[in-house]
BAMI-155713 format. One line per field, with one value per atom (N, C-alpha, C): residue number from 1; atom name; x, y, z. Coordinates in pm, whole numbers, plus 50000, padded with zeros to 5 digits. Example, Ala and Ser with C-alpha at 12.3 -4.5 7.8 and 13.67 -1.06 7.14 Angstrom:
<atoms>
pos	[1|1|1|2|2|2]
site	[N|CA|C|N|CA|C]
u	[51319|51230|51320|51285|51367|51290]
v	[49431|49550|49670|49775|49894|50003]
w	[50780|50780|50780|50708|50714|50787]
</atoms>
This chain:
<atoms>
pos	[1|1|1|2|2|2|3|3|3|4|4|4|5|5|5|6|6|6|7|7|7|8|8|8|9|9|9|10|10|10|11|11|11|12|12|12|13|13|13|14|14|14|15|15|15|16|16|16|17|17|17|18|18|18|19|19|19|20|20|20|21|21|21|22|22|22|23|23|23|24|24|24|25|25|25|26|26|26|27|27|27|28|28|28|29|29|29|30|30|30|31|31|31|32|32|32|33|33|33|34|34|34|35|35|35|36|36|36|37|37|37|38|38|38|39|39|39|40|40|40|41|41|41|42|42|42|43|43|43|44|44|44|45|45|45|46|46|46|47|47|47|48|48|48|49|49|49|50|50|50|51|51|51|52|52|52|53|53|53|54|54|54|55|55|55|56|56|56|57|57|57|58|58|58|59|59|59|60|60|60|61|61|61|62|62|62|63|63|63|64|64|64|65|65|65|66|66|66|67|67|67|68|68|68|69|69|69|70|70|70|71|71|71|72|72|72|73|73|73|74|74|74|75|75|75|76|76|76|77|77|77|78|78|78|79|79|79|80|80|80|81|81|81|82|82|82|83|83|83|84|84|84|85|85|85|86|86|86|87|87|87|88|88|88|89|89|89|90|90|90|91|91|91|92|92|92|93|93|93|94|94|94|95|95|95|96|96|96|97|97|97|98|98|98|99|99|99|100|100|100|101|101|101|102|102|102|103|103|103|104|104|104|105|105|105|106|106|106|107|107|107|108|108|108|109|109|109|110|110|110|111|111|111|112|112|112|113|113|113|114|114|114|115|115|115|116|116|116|117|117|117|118|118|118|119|119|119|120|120|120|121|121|121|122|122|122|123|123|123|124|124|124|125|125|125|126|126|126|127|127|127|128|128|128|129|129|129|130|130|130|131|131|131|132|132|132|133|133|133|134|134|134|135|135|135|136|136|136|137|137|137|138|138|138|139|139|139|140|140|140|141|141|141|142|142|142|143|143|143|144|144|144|145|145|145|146|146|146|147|147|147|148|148|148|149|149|149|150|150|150|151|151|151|152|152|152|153|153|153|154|154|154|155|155|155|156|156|156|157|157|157|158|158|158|159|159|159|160|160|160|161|161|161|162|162|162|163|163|163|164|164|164|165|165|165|166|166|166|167|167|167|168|168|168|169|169|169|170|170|170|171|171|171|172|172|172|173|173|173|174|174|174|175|175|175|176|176|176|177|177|177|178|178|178|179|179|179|180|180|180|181|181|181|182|182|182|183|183|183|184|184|184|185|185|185|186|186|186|187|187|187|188|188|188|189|189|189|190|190|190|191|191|191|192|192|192|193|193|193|194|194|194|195|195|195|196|196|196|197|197|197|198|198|198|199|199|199|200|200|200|201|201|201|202|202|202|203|203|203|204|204|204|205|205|205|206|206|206|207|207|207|208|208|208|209|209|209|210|210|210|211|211|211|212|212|212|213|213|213|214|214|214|215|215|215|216|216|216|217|217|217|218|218|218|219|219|219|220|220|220|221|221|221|222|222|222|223|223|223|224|224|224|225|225|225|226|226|226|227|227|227|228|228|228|229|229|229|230|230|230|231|231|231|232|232|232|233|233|233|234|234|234|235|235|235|236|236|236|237|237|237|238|238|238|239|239|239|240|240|240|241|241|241|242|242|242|243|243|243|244|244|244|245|245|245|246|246|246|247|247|247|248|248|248|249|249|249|250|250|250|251|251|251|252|252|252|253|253|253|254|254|254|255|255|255|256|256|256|257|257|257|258|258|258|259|259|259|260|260|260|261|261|261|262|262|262|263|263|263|264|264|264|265|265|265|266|266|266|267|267|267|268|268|268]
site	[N|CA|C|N|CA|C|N|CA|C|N|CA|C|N|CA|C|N|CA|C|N|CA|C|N|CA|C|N|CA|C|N|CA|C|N|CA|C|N|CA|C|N|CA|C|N|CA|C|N|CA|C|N|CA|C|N|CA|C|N|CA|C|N|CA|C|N|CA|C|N|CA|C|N|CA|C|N|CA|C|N|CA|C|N|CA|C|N|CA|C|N|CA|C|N|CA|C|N|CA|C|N|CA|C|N|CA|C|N|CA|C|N|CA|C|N|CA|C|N|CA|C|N|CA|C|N|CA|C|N|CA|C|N|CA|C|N|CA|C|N|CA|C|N|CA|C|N|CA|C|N|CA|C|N|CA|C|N|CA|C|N|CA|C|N|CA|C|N|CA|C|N|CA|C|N|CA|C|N|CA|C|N|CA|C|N|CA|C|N|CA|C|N|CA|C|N|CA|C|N|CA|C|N|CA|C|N|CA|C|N|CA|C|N|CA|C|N|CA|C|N|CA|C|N|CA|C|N|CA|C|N|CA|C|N|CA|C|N|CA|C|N|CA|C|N|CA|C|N|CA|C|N|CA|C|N|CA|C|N|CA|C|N|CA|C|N|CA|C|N|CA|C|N|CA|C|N|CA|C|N|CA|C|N|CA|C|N|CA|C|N|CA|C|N|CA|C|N|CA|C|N|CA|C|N|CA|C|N|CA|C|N|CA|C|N|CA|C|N|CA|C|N|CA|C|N|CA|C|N|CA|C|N|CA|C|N|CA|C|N|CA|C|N|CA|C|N|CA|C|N|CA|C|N|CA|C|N|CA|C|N|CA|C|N|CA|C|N|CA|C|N|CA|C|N|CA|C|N|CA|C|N|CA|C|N|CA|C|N|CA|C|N|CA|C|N|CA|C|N|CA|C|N|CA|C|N|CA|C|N|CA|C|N|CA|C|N|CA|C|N|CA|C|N|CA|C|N|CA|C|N|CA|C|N|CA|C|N|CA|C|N|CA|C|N|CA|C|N|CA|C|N|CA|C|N|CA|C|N|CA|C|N|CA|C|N|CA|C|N|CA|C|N|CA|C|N|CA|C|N|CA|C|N|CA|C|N|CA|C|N|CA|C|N|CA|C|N|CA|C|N|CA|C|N|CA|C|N|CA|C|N|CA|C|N|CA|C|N|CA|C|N|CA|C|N|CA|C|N|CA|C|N|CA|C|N|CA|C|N|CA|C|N|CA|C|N|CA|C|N|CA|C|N|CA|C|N|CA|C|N|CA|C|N|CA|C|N|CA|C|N|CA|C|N|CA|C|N|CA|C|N|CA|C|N|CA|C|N|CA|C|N|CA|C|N|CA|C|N|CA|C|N|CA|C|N|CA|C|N|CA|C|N|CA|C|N|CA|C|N|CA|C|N|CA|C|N|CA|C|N|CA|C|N|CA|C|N|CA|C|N|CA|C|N|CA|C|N|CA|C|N|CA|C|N|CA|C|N|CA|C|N|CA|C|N|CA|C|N|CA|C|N|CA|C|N|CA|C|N|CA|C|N|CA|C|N|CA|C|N|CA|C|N|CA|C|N|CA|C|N|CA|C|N|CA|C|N|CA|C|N|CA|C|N|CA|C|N|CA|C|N|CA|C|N|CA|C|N|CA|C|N|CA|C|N|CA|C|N|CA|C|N|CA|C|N|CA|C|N|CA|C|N|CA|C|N|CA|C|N|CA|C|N|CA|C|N|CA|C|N|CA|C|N|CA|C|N|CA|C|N|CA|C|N|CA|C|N|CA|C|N|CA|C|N|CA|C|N|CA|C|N|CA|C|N|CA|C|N|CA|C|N|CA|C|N|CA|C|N|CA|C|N|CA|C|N|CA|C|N|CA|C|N|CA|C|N|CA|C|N|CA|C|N|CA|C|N|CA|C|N|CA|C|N|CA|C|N|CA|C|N|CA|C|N|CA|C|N|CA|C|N|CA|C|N|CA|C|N|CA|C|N|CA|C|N|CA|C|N|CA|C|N|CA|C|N|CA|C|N|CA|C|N|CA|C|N|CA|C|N|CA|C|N|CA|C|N|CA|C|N|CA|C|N|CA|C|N|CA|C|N|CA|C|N|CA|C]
u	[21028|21121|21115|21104|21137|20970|20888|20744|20760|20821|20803|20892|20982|21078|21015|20968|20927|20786|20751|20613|20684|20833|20821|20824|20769|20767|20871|20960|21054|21043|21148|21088|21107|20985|20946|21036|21133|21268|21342|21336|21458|21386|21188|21156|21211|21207|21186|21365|21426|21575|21600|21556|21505|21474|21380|21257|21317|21384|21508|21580|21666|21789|21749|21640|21608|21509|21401|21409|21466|21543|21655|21794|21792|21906|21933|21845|21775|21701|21544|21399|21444|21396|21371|21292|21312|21264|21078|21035|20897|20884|20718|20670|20608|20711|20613|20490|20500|20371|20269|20263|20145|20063|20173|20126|20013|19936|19830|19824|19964|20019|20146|20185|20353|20424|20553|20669|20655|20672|20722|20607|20470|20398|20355|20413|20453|20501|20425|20555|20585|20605|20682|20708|20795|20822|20724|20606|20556|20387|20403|20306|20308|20420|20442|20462|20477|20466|20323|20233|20076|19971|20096|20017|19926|19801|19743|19829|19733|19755|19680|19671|19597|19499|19354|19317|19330|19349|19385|19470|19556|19726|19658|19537|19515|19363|19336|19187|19178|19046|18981|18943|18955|18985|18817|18828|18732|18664|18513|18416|18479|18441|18532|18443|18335|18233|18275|18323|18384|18502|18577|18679|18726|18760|18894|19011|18997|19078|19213|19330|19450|19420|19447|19386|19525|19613|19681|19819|19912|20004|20149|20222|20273|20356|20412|20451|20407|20366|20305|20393|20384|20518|20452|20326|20302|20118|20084|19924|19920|19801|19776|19642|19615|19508|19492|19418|19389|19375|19493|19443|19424|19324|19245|19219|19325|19336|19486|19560|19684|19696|19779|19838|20010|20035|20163|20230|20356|20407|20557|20548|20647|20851|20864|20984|20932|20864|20834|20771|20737|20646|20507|20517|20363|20258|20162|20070|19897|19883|19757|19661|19579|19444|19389|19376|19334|19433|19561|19699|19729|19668|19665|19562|19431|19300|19248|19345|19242|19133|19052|18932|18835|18846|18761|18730|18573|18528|18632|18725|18826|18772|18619|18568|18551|18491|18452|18565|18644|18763|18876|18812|18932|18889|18975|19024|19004|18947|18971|19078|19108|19231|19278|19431|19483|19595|19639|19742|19816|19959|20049|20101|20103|20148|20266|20347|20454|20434|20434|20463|20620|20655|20820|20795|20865|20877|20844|20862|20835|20701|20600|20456|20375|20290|20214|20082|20134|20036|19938|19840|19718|19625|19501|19512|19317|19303|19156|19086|18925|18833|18850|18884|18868|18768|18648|18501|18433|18268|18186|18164|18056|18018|18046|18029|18050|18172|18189|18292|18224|18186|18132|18209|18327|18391|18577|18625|18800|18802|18956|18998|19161|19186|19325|19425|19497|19613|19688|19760|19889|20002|20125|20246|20327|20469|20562|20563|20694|20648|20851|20851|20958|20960|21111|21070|21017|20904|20843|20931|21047|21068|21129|21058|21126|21277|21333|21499|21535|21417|21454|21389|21280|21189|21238|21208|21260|21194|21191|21129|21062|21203|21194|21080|21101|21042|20935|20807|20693|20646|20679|20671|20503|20403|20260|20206|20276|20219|20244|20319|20397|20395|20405|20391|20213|20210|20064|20008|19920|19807|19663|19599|19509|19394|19267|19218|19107|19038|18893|18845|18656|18615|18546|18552|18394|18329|18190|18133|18141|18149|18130|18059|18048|17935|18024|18164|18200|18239|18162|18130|18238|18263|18339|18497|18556|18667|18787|18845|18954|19099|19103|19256|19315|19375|19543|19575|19605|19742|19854|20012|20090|20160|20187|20247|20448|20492|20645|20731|20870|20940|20895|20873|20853|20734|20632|20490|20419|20404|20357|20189|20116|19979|19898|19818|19717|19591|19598|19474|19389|19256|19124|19084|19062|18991|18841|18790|18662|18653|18570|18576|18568|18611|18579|18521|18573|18554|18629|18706|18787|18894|18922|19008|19117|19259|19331|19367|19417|19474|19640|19749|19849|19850|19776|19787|19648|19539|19473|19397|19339|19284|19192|19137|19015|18956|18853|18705|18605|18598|18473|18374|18235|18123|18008|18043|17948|17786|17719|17613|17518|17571|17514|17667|17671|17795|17818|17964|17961|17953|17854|17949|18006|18101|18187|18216|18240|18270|18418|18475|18581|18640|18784|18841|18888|18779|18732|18855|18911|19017|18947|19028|18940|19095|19221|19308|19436|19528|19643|19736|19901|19997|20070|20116|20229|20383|20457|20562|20533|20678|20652|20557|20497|20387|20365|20287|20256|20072|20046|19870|19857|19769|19745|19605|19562|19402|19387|19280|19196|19051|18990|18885|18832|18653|18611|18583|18560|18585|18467|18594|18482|18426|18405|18362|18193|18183|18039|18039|18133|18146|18320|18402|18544|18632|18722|18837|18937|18973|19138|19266|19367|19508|19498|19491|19524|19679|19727|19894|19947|20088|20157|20241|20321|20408|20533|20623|20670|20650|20510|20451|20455|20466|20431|20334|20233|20133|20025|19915|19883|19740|19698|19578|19440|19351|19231|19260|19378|19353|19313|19283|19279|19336|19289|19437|19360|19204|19133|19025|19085|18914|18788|18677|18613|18676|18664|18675|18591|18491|18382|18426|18497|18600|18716|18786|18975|18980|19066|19183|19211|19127|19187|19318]
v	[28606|28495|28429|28524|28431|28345|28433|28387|28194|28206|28087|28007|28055|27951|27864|27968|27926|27856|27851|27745|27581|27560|27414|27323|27181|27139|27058|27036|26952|26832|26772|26619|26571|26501|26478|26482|26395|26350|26451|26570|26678|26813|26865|26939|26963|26914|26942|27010|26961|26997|27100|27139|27277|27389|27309|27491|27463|27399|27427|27517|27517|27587|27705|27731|27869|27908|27828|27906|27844|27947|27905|28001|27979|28058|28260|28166|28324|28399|28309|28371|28343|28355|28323|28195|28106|27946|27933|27856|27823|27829|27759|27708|27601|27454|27335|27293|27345|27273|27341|27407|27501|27521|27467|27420|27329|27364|27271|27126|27133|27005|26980|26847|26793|26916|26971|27037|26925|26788|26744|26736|26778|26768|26899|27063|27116|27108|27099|27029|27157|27287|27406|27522|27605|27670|27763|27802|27887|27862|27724|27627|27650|27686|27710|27801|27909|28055|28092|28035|28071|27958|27867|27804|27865|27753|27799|27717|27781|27783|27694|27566|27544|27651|27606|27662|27684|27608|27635|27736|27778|27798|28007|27995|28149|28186|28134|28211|28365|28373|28497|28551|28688|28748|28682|28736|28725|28827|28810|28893|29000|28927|28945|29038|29057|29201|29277|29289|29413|29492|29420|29426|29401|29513|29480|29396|29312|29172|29228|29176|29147|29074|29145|29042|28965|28945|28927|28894|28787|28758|28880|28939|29064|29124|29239|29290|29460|29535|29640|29750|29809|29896|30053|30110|30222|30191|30287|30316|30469|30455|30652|30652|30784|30851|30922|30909|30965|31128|31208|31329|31421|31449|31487|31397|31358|31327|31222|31205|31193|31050|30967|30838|30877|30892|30944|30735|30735|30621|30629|30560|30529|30622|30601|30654|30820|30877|31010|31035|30950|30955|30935|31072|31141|31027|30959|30879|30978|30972|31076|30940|30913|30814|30796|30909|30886|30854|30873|30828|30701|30619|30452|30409|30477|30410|30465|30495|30600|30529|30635|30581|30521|30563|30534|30705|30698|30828|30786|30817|30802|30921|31021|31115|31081|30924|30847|30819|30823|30768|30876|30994|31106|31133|31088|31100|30964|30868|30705|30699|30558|30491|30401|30369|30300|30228|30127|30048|29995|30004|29951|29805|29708|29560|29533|29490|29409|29301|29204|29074|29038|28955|28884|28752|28709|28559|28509|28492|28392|28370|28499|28491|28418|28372|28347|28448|28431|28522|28541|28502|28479|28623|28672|28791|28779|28807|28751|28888|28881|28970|29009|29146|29185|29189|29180|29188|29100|29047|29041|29151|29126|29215|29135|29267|29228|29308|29194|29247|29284|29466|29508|29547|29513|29522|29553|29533|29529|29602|29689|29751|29738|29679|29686|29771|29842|29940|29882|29924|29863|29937|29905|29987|29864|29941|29850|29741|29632|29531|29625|29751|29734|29689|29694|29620|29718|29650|29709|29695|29619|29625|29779|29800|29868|29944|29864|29989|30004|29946|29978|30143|30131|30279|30385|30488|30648|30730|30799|30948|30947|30916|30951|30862|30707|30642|30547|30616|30657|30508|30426|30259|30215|30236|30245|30243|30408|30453|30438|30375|30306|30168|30158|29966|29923|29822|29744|29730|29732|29703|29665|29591|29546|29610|29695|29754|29686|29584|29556|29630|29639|29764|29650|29694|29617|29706|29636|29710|29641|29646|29591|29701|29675|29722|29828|29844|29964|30049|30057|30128|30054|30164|30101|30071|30033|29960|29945|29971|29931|29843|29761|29675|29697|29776|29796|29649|29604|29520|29586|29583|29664|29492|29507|29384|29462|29352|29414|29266|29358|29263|29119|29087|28909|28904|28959|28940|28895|28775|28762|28830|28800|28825|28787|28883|28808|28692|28611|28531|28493|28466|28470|28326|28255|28153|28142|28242|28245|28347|28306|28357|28537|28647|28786|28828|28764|28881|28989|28969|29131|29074|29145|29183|29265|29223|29324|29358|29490|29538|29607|29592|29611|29770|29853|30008|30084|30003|30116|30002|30147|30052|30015|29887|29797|29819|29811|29797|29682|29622|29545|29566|29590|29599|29527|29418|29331|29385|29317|29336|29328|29195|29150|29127|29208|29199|29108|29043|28934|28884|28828|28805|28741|28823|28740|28735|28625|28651|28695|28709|28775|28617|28652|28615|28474|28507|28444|28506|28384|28409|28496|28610|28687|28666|28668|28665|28608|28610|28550|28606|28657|28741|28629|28569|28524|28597|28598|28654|28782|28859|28989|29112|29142|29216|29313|29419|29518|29505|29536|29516|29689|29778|29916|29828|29911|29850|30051|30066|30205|30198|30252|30274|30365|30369|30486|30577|30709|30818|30725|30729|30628|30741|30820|30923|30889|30784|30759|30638|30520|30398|30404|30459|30507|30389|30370|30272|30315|30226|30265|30139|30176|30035|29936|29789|29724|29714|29697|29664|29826|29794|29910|29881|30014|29959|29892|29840|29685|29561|29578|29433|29312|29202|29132|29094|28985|29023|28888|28794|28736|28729|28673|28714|28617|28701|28704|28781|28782|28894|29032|29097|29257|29352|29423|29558|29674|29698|29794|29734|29818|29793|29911|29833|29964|30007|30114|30190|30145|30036|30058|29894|29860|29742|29696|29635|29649|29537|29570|29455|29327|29306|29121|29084]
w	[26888|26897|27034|27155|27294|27341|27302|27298|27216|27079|26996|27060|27108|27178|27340|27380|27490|27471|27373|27302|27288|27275|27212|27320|27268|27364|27384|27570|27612|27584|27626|27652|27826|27791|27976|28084|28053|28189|28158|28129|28130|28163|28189|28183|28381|28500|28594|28606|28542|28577|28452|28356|28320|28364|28431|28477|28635|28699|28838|28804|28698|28638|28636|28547|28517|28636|28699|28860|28950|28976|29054|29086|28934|28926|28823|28726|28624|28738|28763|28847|28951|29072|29209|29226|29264|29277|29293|29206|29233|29379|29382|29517|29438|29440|29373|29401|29568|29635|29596|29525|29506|29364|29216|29111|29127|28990|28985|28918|28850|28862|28843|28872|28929|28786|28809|28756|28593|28605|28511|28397|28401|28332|28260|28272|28194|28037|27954|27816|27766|27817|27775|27872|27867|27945|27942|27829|27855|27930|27864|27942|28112|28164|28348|28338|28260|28312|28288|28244|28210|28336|28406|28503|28578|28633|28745|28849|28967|29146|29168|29296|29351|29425|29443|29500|29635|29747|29850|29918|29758|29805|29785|29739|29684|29729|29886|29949|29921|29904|29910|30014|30028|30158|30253|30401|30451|30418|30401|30417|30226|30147|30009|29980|29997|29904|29970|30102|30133|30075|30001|29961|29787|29746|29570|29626|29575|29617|29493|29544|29400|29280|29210|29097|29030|29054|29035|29112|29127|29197|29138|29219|29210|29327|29250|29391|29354|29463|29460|29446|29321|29265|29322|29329|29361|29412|29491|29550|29552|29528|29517|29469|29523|29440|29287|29218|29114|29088|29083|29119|28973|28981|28845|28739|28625|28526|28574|28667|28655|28748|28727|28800|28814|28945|28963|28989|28907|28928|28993|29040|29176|29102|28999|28969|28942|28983|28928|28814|28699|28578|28575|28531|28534|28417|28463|28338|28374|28207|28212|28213|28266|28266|28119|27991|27924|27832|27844|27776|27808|27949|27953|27906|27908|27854|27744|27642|27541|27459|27429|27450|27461|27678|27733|27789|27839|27938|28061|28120|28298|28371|28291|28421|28534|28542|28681|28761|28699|28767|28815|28840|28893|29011|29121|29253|29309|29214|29252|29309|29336|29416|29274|29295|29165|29252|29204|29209|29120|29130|28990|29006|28959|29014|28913|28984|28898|28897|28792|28804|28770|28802|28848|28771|28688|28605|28679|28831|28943|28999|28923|28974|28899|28933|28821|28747|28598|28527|28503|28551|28519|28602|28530|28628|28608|28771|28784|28782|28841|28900|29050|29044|29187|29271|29182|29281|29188|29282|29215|29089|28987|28918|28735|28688|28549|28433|28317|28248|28086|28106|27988|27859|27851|27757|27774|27590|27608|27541|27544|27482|27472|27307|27276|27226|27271|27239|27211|27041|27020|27048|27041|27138|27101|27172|27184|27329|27297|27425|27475|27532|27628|27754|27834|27959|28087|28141|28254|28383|28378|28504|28567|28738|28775|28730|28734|28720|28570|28500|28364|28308|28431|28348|28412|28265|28279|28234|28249|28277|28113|28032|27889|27801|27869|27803|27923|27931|27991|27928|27968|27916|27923|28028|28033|27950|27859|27771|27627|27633|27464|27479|27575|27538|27511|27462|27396|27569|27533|27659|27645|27717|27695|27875|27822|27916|27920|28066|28124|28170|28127|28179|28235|28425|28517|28543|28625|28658|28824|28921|29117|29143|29265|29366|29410|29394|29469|29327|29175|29100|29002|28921|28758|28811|28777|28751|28617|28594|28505|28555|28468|28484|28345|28383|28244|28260|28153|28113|28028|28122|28012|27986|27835|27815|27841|27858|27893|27842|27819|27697|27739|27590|27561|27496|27589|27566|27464|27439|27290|27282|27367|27356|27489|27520|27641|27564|27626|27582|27733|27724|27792|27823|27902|27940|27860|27806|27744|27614|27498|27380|27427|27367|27381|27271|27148|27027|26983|27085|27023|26937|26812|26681|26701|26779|26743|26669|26700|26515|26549|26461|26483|26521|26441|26432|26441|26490|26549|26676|26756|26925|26861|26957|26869|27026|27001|27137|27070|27228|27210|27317|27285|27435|27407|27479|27499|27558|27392|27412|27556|27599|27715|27818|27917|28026|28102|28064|28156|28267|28383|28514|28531|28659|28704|28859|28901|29085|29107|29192|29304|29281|29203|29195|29092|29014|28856|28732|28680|28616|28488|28441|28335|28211|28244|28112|28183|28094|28121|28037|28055|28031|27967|27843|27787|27823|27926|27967|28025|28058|28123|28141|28233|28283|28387|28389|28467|28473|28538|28604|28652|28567|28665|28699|28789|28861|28922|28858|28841|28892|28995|29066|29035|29048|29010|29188|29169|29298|29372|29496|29590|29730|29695|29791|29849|29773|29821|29880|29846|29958|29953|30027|30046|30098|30009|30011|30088|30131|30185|30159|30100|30074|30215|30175|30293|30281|30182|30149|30125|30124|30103|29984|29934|29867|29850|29777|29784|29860|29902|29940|29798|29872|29764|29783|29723|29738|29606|29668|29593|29579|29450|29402|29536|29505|29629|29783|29766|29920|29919|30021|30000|29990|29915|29812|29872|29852|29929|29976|30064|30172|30220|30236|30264|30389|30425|30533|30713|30631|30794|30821|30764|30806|30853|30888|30919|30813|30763|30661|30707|30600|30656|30676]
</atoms>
């Protein structure tokens, strides 16, 4: 229902004193100057929550191959290591790697580095490539859409792991990669700037692996969140070219800057 609602379209001379009201007073206030175009040319509310950024307003870090850029505009709910099998999240709930990505192999990915992102109605949704490299395939989990925000999650209801999600597998230069999408209340569906192929299915995970892997550069839009959202971002063990967090947690935090860095660098 809030998905179809937020599909119709306004009429012109009433959309800018609309989407004021509700950011403003619901969300935390845009940054107009920074849409990619004027407020009044929106013709739906969900039309500006799926906006892009100017580019100016969202550089990529210096010296960007050094660096897993944000893929996403957010605020940084937890950082940690991968210890064994496990993603410890910021309220104390334990997430098993293969209970957010089931099946996928996450062997590569135990003692990686991970990051949890919130997005805020006020960010924009759109969620890019952290590195050069390529995108060898999706994987859709169906689940419920509860809400991801912070003070809503509990122990009991391990929200990661029951809500629908949508998992990118890359491949970068600082090895494999995964980006969770948890969808969180509203969510009608992620949709892609470019055809995928993938078939969801209400009740079982669907996979797709592209025959031929896509590239993509650092900071190349790969999907976009129809309403409320969580971003995990999962590294594979970097013991052989070693990361370290440039941000901490509750930074906020926007897409193309640096989240990790190598080690034989300082943080942009």
């Amino acid at each position: 229902m809030c998905v179809r609602l937020s599909r119709i379209p306004l009429p012109a001379r009433i959309r800018p004193s609309v989407y004021r009201k509700l950011y403003g007073r619901k969300y935390d206030p845009l940054d107009e100057s920074e849409l990619e175009k004027p407020l009044a040319e929106f013709r739906s509310l969900n039309e500006l929550f799926t906006r892009g950024v100017r580019d100016e307003f969202r550089p990529l870090a210096k010296n960007v191959s050094q660096h897993l850029i944000c893929p996403c505009d957010s605020t940084v709910q937890a950082l940690g290591r991968v210890d064994d099998d496990t993603v410890m999240q910021v309220k104390n709930i334990s997430y098993q790697l293969q209970s957010l990505a089931p099946g996928t192999d996450v062997s590569a990915f135990r003692d990686g580095q991970y990051a949890i992102l919130f997005l805020s109605p006020r960010d924009c949704h759109r969620v890019f490539s952290p590195q050069d490299g390529t995108l060898t395939g999706l994987t859709h989990v169906p689940g419920h859409r509860l809400l991801v925000h912070p003070p809503f999650q509990r122990e009991e209801f391990p929200v990661f792991t029951l809500n629908e999600r949508l998992v990118l597998h890359l491949e970068t230069s600082f090895g494999r990669c995964l980006l969770i999408m948890v969808a969180g209340w509203g969510v009608g569906h992620v949709t892609h700037p470019f055809a995928t192929g993938l078939k969801p299915r209400a009740r079982r995970i669907s996979h797709v692996q592209f025959e031929s892997p896509r590239p993509v550069r650092a900071g190349e839009w790969l999907a976009t969140f129809e309403l409320g959202s969580t971003v995990v971002l999962v590294t594979e063990s970097d013991r052989q070219l070693p990361l370290r967090p440039a941000v901490e947690t509750s930074d906020s935090v926007r897409y193309g800057q640096s989240l990790f860095t190598s080690t034989s660098v300082e943080c942009q």
